[in-house]
KETOR-161802 format. One record per residue (C-alpha): residue in three letters; chain; x, y, z. Coordinates in nm, 2 decimals, m for minus. Example, Ala and Ser with C-alpha at 12.3 -4.5 7.8 and 13.67 -1.06 7.14 Angstrom:
BEGIN
<ALA,A,<1.23,m0.45,0.78>>,
<SER,A,<1.37,m0.11,0.71>>,
***
This chain:
BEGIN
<UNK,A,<1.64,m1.05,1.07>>,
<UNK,A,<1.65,m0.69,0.89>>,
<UNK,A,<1.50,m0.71,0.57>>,
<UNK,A,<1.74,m0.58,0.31>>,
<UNK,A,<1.67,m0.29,0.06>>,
<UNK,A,<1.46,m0.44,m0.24>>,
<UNK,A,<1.64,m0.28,m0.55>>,
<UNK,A,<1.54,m0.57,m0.77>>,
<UNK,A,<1.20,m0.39,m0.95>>,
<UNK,A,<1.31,m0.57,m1.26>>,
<UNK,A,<1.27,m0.89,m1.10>>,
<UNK,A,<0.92,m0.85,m0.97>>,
<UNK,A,<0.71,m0.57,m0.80>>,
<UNK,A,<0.55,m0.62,m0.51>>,
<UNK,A,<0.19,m0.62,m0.52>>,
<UNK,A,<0.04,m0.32,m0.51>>,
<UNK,A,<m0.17,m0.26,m0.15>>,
<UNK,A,<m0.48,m0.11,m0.39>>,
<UNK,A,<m0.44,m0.37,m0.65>>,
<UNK,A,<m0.46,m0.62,m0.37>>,
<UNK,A,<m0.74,m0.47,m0.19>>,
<UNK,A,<m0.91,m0.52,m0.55>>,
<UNK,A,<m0.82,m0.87,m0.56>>,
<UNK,A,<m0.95,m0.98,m0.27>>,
<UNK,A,<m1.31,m0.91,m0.36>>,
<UNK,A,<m1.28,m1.17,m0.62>>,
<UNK,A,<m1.20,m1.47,m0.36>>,
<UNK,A,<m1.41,m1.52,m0.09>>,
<UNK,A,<m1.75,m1.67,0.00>>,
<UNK,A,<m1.89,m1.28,0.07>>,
<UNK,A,<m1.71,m1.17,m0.30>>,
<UNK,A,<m1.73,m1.30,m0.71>>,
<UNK,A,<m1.65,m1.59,m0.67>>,
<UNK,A,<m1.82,m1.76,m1.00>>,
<UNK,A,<m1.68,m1.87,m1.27>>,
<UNK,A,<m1.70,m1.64,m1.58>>,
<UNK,A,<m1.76,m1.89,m1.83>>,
<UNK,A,<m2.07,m1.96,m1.55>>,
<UNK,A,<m2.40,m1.84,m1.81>>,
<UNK,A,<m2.67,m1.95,m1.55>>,
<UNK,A,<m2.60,m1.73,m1.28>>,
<UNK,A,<m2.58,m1.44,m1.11>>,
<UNK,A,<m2.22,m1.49,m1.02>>,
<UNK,A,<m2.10,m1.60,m1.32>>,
<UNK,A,<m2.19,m1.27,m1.49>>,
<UNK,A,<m2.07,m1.04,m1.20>>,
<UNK,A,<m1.75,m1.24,m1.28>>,
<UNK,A,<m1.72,m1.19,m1.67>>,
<UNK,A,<m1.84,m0.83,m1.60>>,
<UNK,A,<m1.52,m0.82,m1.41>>,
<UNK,A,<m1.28,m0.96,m1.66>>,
<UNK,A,<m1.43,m0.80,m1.92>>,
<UNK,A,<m1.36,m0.42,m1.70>>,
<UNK,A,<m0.99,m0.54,m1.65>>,
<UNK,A,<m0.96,m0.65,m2.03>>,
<UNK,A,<m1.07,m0.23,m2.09>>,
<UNK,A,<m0.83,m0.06,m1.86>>,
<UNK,A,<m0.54,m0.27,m2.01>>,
<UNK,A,<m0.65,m0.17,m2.33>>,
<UNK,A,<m0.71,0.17,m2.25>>,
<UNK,A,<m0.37,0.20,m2.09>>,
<UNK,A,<m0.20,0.09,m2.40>>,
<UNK,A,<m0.48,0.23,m2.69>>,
<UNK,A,<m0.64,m0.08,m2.86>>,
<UNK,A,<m0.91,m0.27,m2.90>>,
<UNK,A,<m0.97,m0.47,m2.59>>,
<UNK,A,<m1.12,m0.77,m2.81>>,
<UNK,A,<m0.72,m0.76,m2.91>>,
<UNK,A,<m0.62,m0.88,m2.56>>,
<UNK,A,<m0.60,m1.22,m2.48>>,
<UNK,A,<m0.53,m1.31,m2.11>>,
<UNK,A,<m0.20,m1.55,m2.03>>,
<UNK,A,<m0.06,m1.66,m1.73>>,
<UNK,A,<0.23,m1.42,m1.81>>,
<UNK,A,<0.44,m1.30,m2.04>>,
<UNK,A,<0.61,m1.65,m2.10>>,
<UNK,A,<0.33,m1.80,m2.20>>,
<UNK,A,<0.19,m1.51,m2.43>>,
<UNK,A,<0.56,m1.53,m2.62>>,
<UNK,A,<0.52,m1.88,m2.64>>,
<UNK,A,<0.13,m1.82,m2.78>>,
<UNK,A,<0.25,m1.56,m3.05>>,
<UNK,A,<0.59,m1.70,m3.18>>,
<UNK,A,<0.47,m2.08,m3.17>>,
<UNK,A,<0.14,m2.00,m3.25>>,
<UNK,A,<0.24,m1.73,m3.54>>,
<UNK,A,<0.45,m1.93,m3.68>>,
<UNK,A,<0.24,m2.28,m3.69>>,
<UNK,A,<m0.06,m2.10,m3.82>>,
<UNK,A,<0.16,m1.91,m4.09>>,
<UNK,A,<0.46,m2.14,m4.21>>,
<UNK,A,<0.35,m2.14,m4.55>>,
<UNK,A,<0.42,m1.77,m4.57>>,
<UNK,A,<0.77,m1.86,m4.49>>,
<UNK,A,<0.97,m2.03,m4.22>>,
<UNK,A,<1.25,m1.78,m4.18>>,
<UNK,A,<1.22,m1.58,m3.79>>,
<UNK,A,<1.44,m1.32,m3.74>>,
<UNK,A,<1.56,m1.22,m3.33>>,
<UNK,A,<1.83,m1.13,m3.13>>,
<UNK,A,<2.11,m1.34,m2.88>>,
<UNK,A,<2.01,m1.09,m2.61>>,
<UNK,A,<1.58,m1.17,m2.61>>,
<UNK,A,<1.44,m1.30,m2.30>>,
<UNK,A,<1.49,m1.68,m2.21>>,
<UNK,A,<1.08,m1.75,m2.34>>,
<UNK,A,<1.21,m1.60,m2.68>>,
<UNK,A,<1.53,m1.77,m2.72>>,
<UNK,A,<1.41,m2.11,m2.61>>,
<UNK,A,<1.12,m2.06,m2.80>>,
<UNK,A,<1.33,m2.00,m3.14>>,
<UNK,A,<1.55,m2.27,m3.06>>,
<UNK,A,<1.26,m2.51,m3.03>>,
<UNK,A,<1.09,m2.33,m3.37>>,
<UNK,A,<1.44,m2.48,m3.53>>,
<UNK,A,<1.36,m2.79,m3.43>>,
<UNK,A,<1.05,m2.81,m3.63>>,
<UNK,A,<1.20,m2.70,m3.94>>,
<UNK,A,<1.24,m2.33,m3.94>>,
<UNK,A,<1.55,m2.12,m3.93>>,
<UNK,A,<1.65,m1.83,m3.73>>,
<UNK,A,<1.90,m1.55,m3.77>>,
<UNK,A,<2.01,m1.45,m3.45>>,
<UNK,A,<2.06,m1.10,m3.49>>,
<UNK,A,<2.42,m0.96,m3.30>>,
<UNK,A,<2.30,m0.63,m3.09>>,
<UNK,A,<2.51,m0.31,m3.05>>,
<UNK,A,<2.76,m0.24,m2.80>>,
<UNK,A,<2.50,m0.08,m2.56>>,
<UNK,A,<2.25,m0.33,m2.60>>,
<UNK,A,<2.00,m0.22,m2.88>>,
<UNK,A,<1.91,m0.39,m3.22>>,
<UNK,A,<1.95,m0.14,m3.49>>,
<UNK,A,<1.67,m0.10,m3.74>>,
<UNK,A,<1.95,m0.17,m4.03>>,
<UNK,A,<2.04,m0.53,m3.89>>,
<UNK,A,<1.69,m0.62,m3.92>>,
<UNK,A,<1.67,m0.49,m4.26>>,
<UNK,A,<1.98,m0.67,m4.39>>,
<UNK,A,<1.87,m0.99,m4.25>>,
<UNK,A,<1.53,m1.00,m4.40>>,
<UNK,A,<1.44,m1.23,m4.70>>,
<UNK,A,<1.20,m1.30,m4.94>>,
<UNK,A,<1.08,m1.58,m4.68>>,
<UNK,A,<1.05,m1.37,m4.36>>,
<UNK,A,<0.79,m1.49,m4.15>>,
<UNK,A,<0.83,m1.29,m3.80>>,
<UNK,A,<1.03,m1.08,m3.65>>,
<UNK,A,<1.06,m1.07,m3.25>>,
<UNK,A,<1.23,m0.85,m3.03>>,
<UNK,A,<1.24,m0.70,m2.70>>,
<UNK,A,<1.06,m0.31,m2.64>>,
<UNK,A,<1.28,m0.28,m2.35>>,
<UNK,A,<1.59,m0.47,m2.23>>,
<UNK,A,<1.52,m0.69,m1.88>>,
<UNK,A,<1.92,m0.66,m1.79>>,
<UNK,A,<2.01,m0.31,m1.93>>,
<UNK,A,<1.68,m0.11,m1.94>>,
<UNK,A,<1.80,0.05,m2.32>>,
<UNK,A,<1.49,0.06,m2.55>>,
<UNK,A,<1.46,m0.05,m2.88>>,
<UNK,A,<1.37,0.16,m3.18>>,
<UNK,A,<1.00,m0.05,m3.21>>,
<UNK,A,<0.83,0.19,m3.46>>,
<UNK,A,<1.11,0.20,m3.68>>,
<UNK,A,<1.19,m0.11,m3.74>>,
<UNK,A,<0.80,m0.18,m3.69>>,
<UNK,A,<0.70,0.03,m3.98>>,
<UNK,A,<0.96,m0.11,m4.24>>,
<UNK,A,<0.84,m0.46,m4.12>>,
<UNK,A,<0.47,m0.38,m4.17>>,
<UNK,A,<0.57,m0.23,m4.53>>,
<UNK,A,<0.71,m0.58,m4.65>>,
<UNK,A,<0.40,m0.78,m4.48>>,
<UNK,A,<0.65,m0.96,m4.23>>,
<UNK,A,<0.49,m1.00,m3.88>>,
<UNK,A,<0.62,m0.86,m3.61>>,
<UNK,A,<0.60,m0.95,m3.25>>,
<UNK,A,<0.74,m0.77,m2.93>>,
<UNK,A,<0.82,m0.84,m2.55>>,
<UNK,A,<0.67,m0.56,m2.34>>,
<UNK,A,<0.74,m0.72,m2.02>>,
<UNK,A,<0.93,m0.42,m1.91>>,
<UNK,A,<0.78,m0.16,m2.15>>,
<UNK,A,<0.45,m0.21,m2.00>>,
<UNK,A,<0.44,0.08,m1.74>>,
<UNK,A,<0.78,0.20,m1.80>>,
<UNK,A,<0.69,0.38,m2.12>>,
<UNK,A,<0.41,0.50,m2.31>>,
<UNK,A,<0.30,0.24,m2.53>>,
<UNK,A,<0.03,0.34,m2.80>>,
<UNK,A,<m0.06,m0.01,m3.02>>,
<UNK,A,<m0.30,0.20,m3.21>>,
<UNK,A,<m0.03,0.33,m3.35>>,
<UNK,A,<0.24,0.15,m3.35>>,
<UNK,A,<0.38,m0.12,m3.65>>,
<UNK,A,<0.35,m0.42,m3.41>>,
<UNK,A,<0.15,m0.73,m3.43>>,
<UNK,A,<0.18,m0.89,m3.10>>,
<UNK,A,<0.29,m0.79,m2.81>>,
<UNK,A,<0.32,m0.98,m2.44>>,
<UNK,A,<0.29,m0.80,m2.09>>,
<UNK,A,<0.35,m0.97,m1.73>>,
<UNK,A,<0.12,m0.82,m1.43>>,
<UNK,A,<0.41,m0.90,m1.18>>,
<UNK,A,<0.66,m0.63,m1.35>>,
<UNK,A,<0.40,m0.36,m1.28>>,
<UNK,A,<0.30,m0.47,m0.94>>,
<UNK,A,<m0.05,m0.65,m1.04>>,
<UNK,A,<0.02,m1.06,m0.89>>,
<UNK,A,<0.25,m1.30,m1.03>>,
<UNK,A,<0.09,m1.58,m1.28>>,
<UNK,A,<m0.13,m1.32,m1.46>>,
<UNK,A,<0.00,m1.16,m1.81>>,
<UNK,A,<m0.15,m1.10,m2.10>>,
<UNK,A,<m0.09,m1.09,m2.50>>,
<UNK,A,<m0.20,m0.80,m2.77>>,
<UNK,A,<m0.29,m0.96,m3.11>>,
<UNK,A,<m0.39,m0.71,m3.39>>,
<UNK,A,<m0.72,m0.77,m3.56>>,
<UNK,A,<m0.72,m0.57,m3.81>>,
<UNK,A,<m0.52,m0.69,m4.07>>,
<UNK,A,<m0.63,m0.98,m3.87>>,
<UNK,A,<m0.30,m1.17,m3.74>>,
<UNK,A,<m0.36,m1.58,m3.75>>,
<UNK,A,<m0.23,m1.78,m3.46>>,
<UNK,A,<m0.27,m2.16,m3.35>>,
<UNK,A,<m0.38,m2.21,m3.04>>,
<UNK,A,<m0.10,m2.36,m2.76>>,
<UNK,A,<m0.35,m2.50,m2.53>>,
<UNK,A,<m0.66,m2.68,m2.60>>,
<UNK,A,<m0.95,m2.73,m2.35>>,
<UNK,A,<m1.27,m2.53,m2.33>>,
<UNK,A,<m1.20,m2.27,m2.62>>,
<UNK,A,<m1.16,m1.98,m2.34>>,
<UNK,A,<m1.00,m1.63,m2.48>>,
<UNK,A,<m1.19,m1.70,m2.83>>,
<UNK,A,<m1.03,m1.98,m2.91>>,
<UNK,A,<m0.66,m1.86,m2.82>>,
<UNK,A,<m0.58,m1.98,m2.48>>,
<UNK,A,<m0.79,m2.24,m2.27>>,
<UNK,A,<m0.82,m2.26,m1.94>>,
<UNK,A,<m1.06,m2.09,m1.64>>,
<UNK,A,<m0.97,m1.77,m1.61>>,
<UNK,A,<m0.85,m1.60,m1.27>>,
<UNK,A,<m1.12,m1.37,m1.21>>,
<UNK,A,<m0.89,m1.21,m0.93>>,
<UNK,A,<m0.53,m1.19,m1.10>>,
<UNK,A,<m0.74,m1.03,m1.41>>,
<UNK,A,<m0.89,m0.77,m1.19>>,
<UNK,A,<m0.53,m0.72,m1.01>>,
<UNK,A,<m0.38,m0.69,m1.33>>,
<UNK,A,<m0.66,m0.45,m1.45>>,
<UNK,A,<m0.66,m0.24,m1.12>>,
<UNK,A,<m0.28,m0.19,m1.18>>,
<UNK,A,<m0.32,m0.09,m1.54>>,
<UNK,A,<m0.56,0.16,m1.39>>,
<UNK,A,<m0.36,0.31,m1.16>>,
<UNK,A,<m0.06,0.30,m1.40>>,
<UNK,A,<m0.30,0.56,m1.67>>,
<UNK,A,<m0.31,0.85,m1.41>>,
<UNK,A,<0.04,0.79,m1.26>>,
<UNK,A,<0.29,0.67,m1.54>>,
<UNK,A,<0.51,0.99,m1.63>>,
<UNK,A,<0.56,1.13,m1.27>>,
<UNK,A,<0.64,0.84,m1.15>>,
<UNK,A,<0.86,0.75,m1.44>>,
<UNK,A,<0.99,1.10,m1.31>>,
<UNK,A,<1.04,1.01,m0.95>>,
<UNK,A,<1.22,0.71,m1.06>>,
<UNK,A,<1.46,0.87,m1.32>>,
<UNK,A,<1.57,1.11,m0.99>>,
<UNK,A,<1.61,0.78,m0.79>>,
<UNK,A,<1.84,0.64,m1.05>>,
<UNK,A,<2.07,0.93,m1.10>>,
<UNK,A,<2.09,0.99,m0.72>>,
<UNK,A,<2.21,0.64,m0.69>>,
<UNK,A,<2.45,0.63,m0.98>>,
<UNK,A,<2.60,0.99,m0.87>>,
<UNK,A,<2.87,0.87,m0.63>>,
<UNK,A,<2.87,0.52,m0.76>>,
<UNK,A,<2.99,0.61,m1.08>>,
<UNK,A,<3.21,0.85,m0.94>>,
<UNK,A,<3.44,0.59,m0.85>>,
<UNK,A,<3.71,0.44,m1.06>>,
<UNK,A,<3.67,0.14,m1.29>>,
<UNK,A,<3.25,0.17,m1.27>>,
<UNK,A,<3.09,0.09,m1.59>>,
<UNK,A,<2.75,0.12,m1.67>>,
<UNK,A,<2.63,m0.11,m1.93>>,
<UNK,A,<2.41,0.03,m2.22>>,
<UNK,A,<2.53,0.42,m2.16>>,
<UNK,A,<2.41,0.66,m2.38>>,
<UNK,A,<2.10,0.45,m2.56>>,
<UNK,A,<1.77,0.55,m2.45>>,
<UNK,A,<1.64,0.35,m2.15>>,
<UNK,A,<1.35,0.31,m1.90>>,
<UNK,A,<1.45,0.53,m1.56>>,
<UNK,A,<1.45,0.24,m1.33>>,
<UNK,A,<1.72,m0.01,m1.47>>,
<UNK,A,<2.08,0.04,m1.40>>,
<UNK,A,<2.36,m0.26,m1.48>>,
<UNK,A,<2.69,m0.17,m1.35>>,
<UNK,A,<2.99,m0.37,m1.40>>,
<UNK,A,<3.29,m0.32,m1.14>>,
<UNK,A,<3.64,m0.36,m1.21>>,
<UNK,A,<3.87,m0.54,m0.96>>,
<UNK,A,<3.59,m0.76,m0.76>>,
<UNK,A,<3.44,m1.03,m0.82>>,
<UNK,A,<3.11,m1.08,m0.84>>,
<UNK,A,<2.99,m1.31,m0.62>>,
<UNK,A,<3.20,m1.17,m0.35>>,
<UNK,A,<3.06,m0.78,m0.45>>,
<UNK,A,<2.68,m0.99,m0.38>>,
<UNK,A,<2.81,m1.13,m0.03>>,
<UNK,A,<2.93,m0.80,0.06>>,
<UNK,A,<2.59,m0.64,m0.04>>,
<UNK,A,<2.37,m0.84,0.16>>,
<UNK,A,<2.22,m0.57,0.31>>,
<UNK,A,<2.04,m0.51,m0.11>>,
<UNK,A,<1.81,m0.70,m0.29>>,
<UNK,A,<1.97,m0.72,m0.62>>,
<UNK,A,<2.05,m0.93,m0.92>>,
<UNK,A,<2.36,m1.06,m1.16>>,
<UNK,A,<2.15,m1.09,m1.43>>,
<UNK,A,<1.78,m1.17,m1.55>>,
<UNK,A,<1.60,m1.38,m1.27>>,
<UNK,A,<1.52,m1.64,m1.55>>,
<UNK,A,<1.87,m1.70,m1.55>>,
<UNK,A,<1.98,m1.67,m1.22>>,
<UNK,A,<2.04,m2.05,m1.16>>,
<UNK,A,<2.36,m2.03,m1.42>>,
<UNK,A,<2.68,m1.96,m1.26>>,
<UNK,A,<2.77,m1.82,m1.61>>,
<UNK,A,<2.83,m1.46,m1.69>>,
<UNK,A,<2.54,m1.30,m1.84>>,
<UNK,A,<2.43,m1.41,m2.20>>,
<UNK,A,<2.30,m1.07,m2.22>>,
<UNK,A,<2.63,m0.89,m2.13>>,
<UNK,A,<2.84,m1.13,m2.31>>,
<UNK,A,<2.62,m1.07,m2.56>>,
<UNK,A,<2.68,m0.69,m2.64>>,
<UNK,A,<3.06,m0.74,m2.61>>,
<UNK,A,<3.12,m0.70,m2.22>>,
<UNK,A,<3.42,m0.94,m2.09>>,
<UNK,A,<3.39,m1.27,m1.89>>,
<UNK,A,<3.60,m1.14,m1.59>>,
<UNK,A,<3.38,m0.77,m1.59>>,
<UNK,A,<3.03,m0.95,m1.72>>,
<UNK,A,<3.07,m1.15,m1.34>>,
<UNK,A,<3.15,m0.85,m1.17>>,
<UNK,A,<2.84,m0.68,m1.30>>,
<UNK,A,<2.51,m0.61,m1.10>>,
<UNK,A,<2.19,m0.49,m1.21>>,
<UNK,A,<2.03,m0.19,m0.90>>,
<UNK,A,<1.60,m0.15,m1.03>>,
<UNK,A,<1.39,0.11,m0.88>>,
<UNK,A,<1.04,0.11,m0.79>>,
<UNK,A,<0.73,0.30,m0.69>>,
<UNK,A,<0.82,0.19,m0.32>>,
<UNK,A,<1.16,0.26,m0.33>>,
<UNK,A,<1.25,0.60,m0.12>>,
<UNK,A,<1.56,0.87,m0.17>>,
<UNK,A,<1.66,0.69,0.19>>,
<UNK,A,<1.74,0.37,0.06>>,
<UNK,A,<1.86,0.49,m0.23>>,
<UNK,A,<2.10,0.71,m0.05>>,
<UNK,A,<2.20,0.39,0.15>>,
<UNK,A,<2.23,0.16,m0.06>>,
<UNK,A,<2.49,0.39,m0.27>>,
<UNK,A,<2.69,0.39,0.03>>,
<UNK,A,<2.73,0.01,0.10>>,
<UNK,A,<2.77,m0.02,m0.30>>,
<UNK,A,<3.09,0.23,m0.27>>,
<UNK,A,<3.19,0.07,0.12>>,
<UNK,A,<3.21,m0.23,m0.02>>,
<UNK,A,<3.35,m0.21,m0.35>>,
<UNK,A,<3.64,0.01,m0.22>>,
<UNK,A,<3.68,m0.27,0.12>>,
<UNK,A,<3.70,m0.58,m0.14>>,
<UNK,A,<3.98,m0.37,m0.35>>,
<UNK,A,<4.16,m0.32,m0.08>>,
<UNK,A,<4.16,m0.65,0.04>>,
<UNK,A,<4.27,m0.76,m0.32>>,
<UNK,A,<4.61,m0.55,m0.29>>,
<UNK,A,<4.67,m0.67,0.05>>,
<UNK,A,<4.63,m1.03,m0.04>>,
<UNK,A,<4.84,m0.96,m0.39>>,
<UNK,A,<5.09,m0.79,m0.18>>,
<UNK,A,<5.19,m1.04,0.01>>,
<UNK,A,<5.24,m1.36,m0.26>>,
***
């Protein structure tokens, strides 16, 4: 069986061969092994010693604190931490959350579920190519603003939010602010020390650390209050219970690492590995790609295509690794919330695929897999007048 061309970055990375190298010293008999809440023993330390290096290099790739880091199983569970956890420990500030239709699934659901216990959302509209505008946010705040949460970067369309703009006006009026970096988080440069944001999640597996390993920034100073989401052994300060994952923590560490000294040229390399790709695939007729002309990361590109159908566009492409949508989503035969979101039609939102570049990813199969893009589209219109031709 060939193994097609993985252009689904967005999705997950593969684990990086260093990262996992790293990772395995942290599993066997001969390695750390211990437990790092272990106090008695040598192994126990070595382990906490380890945690506590991985908990620096995160914090050194994104400038803060590393006491403001607070180890999840992913970035699910760390939106679920700071919205649930915000808002429980804050309510009497208010119980007004302001987001967007377009957030990630852990958001949405999240807010949905925050309804149910007596708050209310404004779910903000975005614009046509996929961004929240600073003035939406400030027109929907009110005297009993709470939070505010909203994605750095879009997971369908790549565009990038205006953070420290609407950040700053937030911070001004003492509303909290949290933030999504599950695909910010080695896709651009990301300085918390300065930035207006409260809380922010990451996800190792989007920045190819291991899956089940993510991670959430709390600011300490204004100190930001949240209630804790699960209770067991008071791990993480209090925050987040559980035995940590010695291994994932140094995987995710070791990736943040190697992320501080390679970031912009590979950024680079992937931004010429996007516009390689989208040369001749744009050059044909009735190509759209979503979220043109707003800033985005350089490895995110959702095209819709007029005249096929989706699914059979995905059949014809099986030769790529690539998605309709958000993986979170992918069990919906519905058109993208996200497209349908920003205005994009039923009929074009399912004939839509998003193509995601990675640090793996080679000018070969890029050149390729432009080529069975174009092949196939140009095959499946043709078939579609021949079939129409003869009713």
């Amino acid at each position: 069986m060939n193994t097609p061309i993985y252009l689904d970055y967005a999705a997950t990375t593969p684990v990086d061969p260093r990262v996992a190298e790293r990772m395995m010293q942290y599993l066997t008999p001969d390695g750390v092994f211990g437990n790092p809440a272990s106090r008695t023993h040598a192994l126990g330390w070595q382990a906490e010693s380890a945690v506590e290096g991985a908990r620096r290099q995160l914090a050194q790739l994104i400038n803060c604190d590393p006491r403001e880091i607070v180890w999840t199983s992913g970035a699910t569970e760390a939106d679920n931490l700071a919205l649930k956890g915000a808002a429980m420990a804050n309510r009497d500030r208010g119980q007004h959350i302001i987001t967007s239709k377009i957030e990630h699934k852990a958001v949405i659901d999240c807010c949905k579920w925050l309804e149910q216990q007596g708050f209310e959302i404004t779910w903000l509209t975005p614009m046509a190519d996929g961004r929240v505008s600073p003035q939406a946010v400030a027109e929907a705040l009110r005297e009993d603003t709470l939070l505010v949460s909203l994605m750095a970067v879009n997971n369908e369309l790549g565009v990038i939010n205006d953070i420290a703009t609407i950040g700053a006006m937030l911070r001004e009026r003492g509303v909290l602010f949290h933030v999504d970096g599950a695909q910010a988080l080695g896709k651009i440069p990301l300085d918390l020390g300065e930035m207006p944001v409260d809380m922010m999640a990451f996800s190792g597996h989007k920045l190819y650390a291991p899956k089940g390993m993510g991670a959430l920034y709390v600011r300490r100073s204004p100190e930001v209050k949240l209630e804790a989401q699960i209770h067991g052994g008071g791990h993480e300060r209090g925050l987040r219970s559980g035995t940590l994952a010695t291994h994932q923590i140094v995987g995710l560490g070791e990736a943040c690492q190697i992320l501080s000294h390679t970031l912009s040229e590979e950024q680079a390399f992937l931004q010429q590995l996007r516009d390689r790709f989208l040369g001749p695939v744009l050059a044909e007729p009735g190509v759209h790609l979503h979220g043109a002309g707003a800033p985005s990361v350089a490895g995110i590109a959702n095209l819709g295509f007029e005249g096929v159908d989706g699914e059979s566009l995905m059949l014809a492409l099986r030769g790529l690794a690539v998605s309709s949508g958000s993986a979170c989503a992918s069990a919906s035969l519905e058109p993208s919330f996200v497209l349908k979101g920003i205005g994009v039609s039923d009929v074009l939102a399912q004939g839509s695929l998003r193509f995601s570049f990675g640090r793996f990813t080679t000018r070969e199969q890029v050149d390729q897999a432009a080529g069975q893009v174009v092949e196939s589209l140009q095959h499946l219109r043709q078939r579609g007048k021949l079939r129409r031709s003869t009713v």
